[in-house]
C-alpha positions in Angstrom: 39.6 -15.0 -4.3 39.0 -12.7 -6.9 35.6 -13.9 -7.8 34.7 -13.7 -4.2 35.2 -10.2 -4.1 34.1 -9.5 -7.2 31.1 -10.8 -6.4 31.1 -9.1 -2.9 31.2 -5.9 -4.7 28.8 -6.5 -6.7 25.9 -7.6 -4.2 26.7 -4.3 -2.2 26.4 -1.8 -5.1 23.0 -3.4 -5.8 21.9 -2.9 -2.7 23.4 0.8 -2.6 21.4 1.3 -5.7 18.3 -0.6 -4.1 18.4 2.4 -1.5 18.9 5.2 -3.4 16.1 4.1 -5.3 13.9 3.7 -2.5 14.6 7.0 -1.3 14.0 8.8 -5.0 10.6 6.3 -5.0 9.7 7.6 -1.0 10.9 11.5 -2.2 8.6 11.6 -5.5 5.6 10.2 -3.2 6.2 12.8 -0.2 5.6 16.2 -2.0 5.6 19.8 -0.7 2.2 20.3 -2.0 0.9 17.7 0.9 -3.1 18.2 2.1 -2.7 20.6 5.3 -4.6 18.0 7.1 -2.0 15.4 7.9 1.0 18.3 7.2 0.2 19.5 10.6 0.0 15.6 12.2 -3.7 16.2 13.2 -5.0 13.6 15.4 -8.7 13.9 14.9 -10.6 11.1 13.1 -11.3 11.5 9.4 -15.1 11.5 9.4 -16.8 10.2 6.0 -19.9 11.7 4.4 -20.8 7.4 4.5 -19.5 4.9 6.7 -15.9 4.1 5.2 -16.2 0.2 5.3 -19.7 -0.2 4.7 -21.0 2.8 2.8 -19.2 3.0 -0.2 -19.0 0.3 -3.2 -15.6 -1.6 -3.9 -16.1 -1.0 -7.6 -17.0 2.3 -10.2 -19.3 1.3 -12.7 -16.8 1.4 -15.4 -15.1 -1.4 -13.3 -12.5 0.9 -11.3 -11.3 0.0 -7.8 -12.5 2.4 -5.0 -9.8 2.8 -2.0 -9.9 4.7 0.6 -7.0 6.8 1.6 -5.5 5.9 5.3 -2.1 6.5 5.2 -0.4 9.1 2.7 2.2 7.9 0.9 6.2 9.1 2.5 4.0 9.1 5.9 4.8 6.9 9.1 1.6 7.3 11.1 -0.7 4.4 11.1 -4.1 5.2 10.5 -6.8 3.1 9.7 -10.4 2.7 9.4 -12.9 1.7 12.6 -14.5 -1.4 12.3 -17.4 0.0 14.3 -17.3 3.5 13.5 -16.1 3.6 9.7 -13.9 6.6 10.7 -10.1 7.1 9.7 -8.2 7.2 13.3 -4.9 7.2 14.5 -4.2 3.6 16.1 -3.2 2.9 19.3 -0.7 0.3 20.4 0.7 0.3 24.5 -1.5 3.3 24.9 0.7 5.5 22.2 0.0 6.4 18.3 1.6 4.0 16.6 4.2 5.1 14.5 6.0 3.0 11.7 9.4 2.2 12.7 11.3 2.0 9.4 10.7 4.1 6.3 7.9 5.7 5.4 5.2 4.1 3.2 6.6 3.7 -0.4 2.7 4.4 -1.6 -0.5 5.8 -0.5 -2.1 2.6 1.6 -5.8 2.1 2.2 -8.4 -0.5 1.9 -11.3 -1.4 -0.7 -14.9 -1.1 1.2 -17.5 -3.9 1.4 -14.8 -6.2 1.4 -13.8 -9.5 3.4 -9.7 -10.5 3.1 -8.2 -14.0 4.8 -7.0 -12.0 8.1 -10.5 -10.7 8.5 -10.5 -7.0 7.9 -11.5 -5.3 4.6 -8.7 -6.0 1.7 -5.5 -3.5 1.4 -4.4 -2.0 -1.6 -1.2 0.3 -2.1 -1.5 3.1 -4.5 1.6 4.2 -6.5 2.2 8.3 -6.9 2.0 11.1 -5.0 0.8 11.6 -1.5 -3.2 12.1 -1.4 -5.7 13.2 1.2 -6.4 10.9 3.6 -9.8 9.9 3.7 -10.1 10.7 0.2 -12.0 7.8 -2.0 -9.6 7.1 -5.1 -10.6 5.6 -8.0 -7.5 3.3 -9.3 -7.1 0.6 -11.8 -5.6 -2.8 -10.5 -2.2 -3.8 -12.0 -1.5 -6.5 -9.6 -1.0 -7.9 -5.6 1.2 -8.4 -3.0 0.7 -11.7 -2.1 1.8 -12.5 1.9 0.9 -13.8 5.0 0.9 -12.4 8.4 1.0 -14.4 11.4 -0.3 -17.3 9.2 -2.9 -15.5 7.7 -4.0 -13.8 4.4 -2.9 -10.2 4.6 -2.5 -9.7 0.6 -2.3 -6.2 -0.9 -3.7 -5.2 -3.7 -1.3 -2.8 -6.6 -3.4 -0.2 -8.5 -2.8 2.8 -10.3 -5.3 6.2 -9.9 -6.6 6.7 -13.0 -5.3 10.7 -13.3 -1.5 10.2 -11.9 1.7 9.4 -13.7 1.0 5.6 -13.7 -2.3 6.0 -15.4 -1.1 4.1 -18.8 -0.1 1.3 -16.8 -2.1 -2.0 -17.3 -0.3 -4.8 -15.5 2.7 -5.3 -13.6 4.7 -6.2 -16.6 4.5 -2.8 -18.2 4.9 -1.2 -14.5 8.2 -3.5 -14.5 9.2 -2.7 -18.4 8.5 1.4 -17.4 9.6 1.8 -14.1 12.5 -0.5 -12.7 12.4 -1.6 -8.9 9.3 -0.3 -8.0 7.8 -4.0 -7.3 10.9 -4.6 -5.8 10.3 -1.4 -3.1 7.2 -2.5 -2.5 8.3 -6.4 -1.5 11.1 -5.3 0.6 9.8 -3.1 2.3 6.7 -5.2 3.1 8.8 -7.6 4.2 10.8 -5.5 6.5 8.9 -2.4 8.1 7.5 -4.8 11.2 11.3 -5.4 12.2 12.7 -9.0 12.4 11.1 -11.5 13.7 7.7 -10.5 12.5 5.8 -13.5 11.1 5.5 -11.9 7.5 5.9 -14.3 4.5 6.2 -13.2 1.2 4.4 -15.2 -1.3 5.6 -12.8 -4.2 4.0 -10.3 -6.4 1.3 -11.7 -9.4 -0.1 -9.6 -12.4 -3.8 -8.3 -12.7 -5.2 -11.7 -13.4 -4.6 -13.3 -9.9 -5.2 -9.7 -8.4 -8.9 -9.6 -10.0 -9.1 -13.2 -8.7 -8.4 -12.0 -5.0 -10.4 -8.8 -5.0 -13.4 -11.2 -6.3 -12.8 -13.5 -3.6 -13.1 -10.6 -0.8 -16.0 -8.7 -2.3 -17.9 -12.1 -2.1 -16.6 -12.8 1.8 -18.0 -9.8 2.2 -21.3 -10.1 0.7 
């Protein structure tokens, strides 16, 4: 009896600590210094200088990962890019905005143009720091991927690092693991979890920068 408490103890103050370190991950992300554009909930498209899927490369030429910004990190709004457009908008689901319900993204999210993934639309990446501008274009360094599937298909997402934040000495995810504790763990639970239950996600798990160069190859060649 006593181990069974003991044990019951134990598995709830990890996930009390699992929470508050969520919410010090989601606070450090959502900044007071956020762009006045999505401060004030603006509704109007983002509107590239190119076409955001087609008219930008997937890679620098020092070997960087372009993504561009749709959703600030600490955000619930769901933007994303037009397929036939390539504007940032505001998507609609039942005729309303759709809104995230669950907590706010742990990361700045966008996608990697000129790229193909397995559920058909251009690959995702998360982007660990602060909140940026959406429809800014960063330029990150891959670390590693989300590996999951959606409804059966490929939805994987790609880990990176910009290049001038606080994770910029960060290679792979074993020194993002050594450095900063639970932040892979964040990221797969709340994957897992912000479409409610029931909803068709499987989480392969998380791999390091090897398999991640291996899937961002993959879609750059769908695309091409």
């Amino acid at each position: 009896m006593f181990q069974s408490l003991k044990s019951t103890i134990l598995n709830n103050t990890s996930s009390v600590l699992l929470i508050v370190l969520s919410m010090s991950f989601l606070y450090s992300c959502s900044n007071s210094n956020q762009p006045e554009q999505y401060q004030q909930n603006s509704s109007d498209p983002i509107i590239g200088d190119h076409h955001f899927l087609s008219g930008y490369e997937p890679l620098t030429s020092d070997s960087l990962v372009n993504v561009i910004i749709e959703i600030p990190a600490g955000t619930d709004a769901k933007w994303e890019v037009e397929k036939d457009t390539g504007h940032i908008s505001w998507e609609i689901r039942d005729g309303e905005p759709r809104v995230i319900n669950y907590l706010p993204y742990p990361g700045n999210y966008g996608m990697v143009p000129r790229t193909l993934a397995g559920d058909g639309d251009s690959i995702d990446a998360i982007v660990l720091g602060s909140a940026m501008e959406r429809g800014m274009i960063s330029a990150t360094r891959l670390i590693g991927v989300l590996e999951l599937l959606d409804g059966g298909e490929q939805d994987d997402k790609l880990i990176v690092v910009p290049v001038n934040s606080q994770f910029s000495h960060v290679d792979n995810m074993e020194e993002l693991n050594e450095l900063y504790p639970g932040i892979a763990t964040i990221i797969e639970i709340w994957f897992d979890n912000y479409k409610g239950p029931g909803n068709n996600v499987e989480i392969i798990g998380i791999a390091d920068v090897d398999r991640a160069w291996e899937i961002l190859g993959e879609s750059i060649e769908n695309y091409n």
